[in-house]
C-alpha positions, 0 to 999 in steps of 0.5 A: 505388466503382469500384475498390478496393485490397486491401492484405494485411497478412499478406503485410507480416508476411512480407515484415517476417520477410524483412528480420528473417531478414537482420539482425544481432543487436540490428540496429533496423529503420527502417521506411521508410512516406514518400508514404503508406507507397508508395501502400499507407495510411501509418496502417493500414501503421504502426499494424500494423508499430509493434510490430515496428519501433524507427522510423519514416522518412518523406520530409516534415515533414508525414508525421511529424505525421500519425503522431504525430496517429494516435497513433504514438509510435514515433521518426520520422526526417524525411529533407527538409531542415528549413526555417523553416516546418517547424522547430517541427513538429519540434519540437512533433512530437518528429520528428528532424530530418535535418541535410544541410546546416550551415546547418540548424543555424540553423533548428532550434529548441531542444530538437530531435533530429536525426541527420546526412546524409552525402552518400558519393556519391548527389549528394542531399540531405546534407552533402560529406565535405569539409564534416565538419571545419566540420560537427563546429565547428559542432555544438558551438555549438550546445549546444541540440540534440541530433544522435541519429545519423549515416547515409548513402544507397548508389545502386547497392545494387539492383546486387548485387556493385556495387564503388560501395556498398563505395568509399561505405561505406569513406568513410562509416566515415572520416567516421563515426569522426570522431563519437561512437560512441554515435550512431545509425549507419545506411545499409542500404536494401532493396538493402543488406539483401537483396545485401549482407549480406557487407559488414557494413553494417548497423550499428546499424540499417537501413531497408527500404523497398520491401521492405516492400511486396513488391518487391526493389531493381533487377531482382534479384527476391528470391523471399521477398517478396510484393506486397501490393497487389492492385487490383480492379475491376468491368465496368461495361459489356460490349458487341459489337465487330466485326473491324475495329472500333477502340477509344477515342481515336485507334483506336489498337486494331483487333479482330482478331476479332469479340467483345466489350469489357469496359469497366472505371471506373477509368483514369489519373485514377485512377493506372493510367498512360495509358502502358501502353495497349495492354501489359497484362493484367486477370484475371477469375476465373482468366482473363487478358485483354489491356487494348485501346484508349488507357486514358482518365481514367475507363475502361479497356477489355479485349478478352474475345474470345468470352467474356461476363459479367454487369455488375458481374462482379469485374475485376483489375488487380493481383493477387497474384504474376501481376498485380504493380506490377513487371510495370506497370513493366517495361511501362511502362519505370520501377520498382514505387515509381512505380506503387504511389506514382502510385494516387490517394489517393482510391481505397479501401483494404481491409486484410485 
C-alpha cells in the first residue's frame, strides 16, 4: 500500500449539520453520492449518511444498483437519461428514473417511477419549456408509470447574488404550476443551499452535493464546511541533491541549494494530476515542503532543503483545512469535484 485516503465521517456529520442549518421545515435532503460519492467511497458515504438523508441521487443507472446491492433501501433518484439497456435495472432496482426527454417514456418499462427534468436554462440534459404542453399529453398515455417529482439544475448558483438563478426559478415555478402538486419539487444544489436562501427555493427538497465533502460551490468559501478527505503517504526513498542538480523528466527543476530529495510512491497513476507539477506542498509532521520535479506515474518528489528523514516517515498530500482538494485546484486552474473524483478507485480508503 503506497498511500491511502482518510475520510473523516465526523467531519461529513458537520458538514451534514451546515445544509440542515439551512433548510426549511420539513424541507428533504437528496444526498447527492454519483462517481463514488466524489471520489470519497459511495457505500461507507451512504451506509453513514442514510439515516439522516430522504434520498439518495447518483449520476448512473449503475450506481443505484450498487446501493440497492449494498443494502441501501433509501429512494435513489438516476439523474443520466434511461436507455434500453438501463430500463429494467430501474426497474428491478426500484430506482427512479429521470425523465429529460418525451421519448424516454418509451423506454421505460411498466411500473417504474420517475420524476422529470426541466431544462430552465443550463443547456444539459432535461426537457425545453417550449416542450411542456406535448410533455404533459403524453404522460397521460402512459398510464403504467408513475412520474414522482419534477426538478430542475441552476448554473450560476456558485455565484451568490447571480440575477440568472432567479430568471430560472421563475420559469421553473411557470412550468411547475402546470403539474400536480403532490409532486416532488426540487432544484437547490449546494450553491442554491448556501447563497440563496433568500429566494425560497427549496421547495420540498434539495441536494447538496459538493458540500457534503467539505467544499462550497464556486470561489465563495462557506467557513462551516470541512474536507474530509486527507491523503497520506510514505518517503519511500530519501537521497543527496546538489545545487544545480535537476529532477526528473525533462529537468524541469534545479536545486537552488544542496539538500536532500524525498521521494514519495504515488503520482498521477494514482490521480495526483501531472498538472501541478512544480505547484504544490506536501506535509511532514507539521512541516511543509514544496513538490520539485515533473510528478511521474508512480512517484513524486519533495525538496527537503537540509532536513533528513527516515524511510518510511508519513507524508501528506492532503490534509486537513491547509492541504485541501480547492487548494490542488486553484493550482491546477479547475474546481475541488475534479480532483477528489480524479483519486484512482484503487487507492485505499480508511474511514475514521
Amino acid at each position: 500500500m503506497n498511500s491511502k485516503l482518510i475520510i473523516h465521517l465526523t467531519k461529513l456529520d458537520n458538514n451534514l449539520d451546515a445544509v440542515d442549518r439551512r433548510l426549511n421545515l420539513g424541507v428533504q435532503r437528496m444526498a447527492v453520492v454519483k462517481d463514488n460519492a466524489y471520489g470519497h467511497g459511495v457505500i461507507p458515504i451512504a451506509n453513514h449518511i442514510k439515516e439522516r438523508v430522504e434520498w439518495f441521487c447518483v449520476a448512473r443507472t449503475n450506481e443505484g444498483k450498487q446501493l440497492r446491492e449494498a443494502g441501501i433501501t433509501n429512494p435513489i433518484l438516476v439523474f443520466e437519461a434511461p436507455t434500453h439497456e438501463t430500463a429494467g435495472i430501474l426497474k428491478d432496482f426500484n430506482l427512479t428514473a429521470t425523465l429529460a426527454e418525451i421519448d424516454s417514456l418509451n423506454v421505460l418499462k411498466a411500473g417504474t417511477k420517475y420524476q422529470i427534468n426541466i431544462d430552465t436554462g443550463m443547456h444539459r440534459l432535461g426537457v425545453l419549456p417550449e416542450q411542456v404542453s406535448d410533455l404533459s399529453e403524453s404522460i397521460l398515455k402512459y398510464q403504467d408509470l408513475t412520474c414522482t417529482g419534477i426538478y430542475t439544475h441552476y448554473f450560476k448558483s456558485d455565484d451568490p447574488g447571480n440575477p440568472e438563478v432567479k430568471t430560472q426559478l421563475e420559469l421553473f415555478k411557470e412550468i411547475r404550476a402546470q403539474f400536480p402538486s403532490e409532486w416532488l419539487t426540487h432544484t437547490a444544489n449546494t450553491g442554491g443551499i448556501f447563497h440563496y436562501k433568500d429566494l425560497n427555493l427549496q421547495f420540498d427538497a434539495v441536494r447538496p452535493g459538493v458540500c457534503l465533502y467539505g467544499y462550497g460551490a464556486g470561489e465563495v468559501e462557506v467557513e462551516e464546511l470541512k474536507p474530509i478527505l486527507d491523503w497520506k503517504s510514505f518517503l519511500m526513498q530519501v537521497k543527496k541533491v546538489k545545487k544545480g542538480e535537476s529532477v526528473s523528466y525533462g529537468g524541469k527543476w534545479i536545486a537552488p541549494t544542496d539538500g536532500n530529495i524525498g521521494i514519495i510512491p504515488a503520482g498521477y497513476g494514482d490521480g495526483i494530476p501531472r498538472l501541478l507539477t512544480n505547484s504544490i506542498k506536501c506535509k511532514i509532521g507539521e512541516k511543509l515542503y514544496e513538490q520539485v520535479g515533473v510528478i511521474s506515474m508512480d512517484y513524486t518528489m519533495i525538496f527537503l532543503g537540509t532536513d533528513s528523514y527516515e524511510k518510511g516517515t508519513e507524508v501528506f498530500f492532503l490534509k486537513g483545512d491547509e492541504l485541501t482538494a480547492k487548494t490542488w485546484a486553484i493550482s491546477a486552474q479547475t474546481i475541488p469535484y475534479e480532483i477528489t473524483t480524479s483519486i484512482k478507485e484503487g487507492v485505499p480508503k480508511e474511514y475514521v
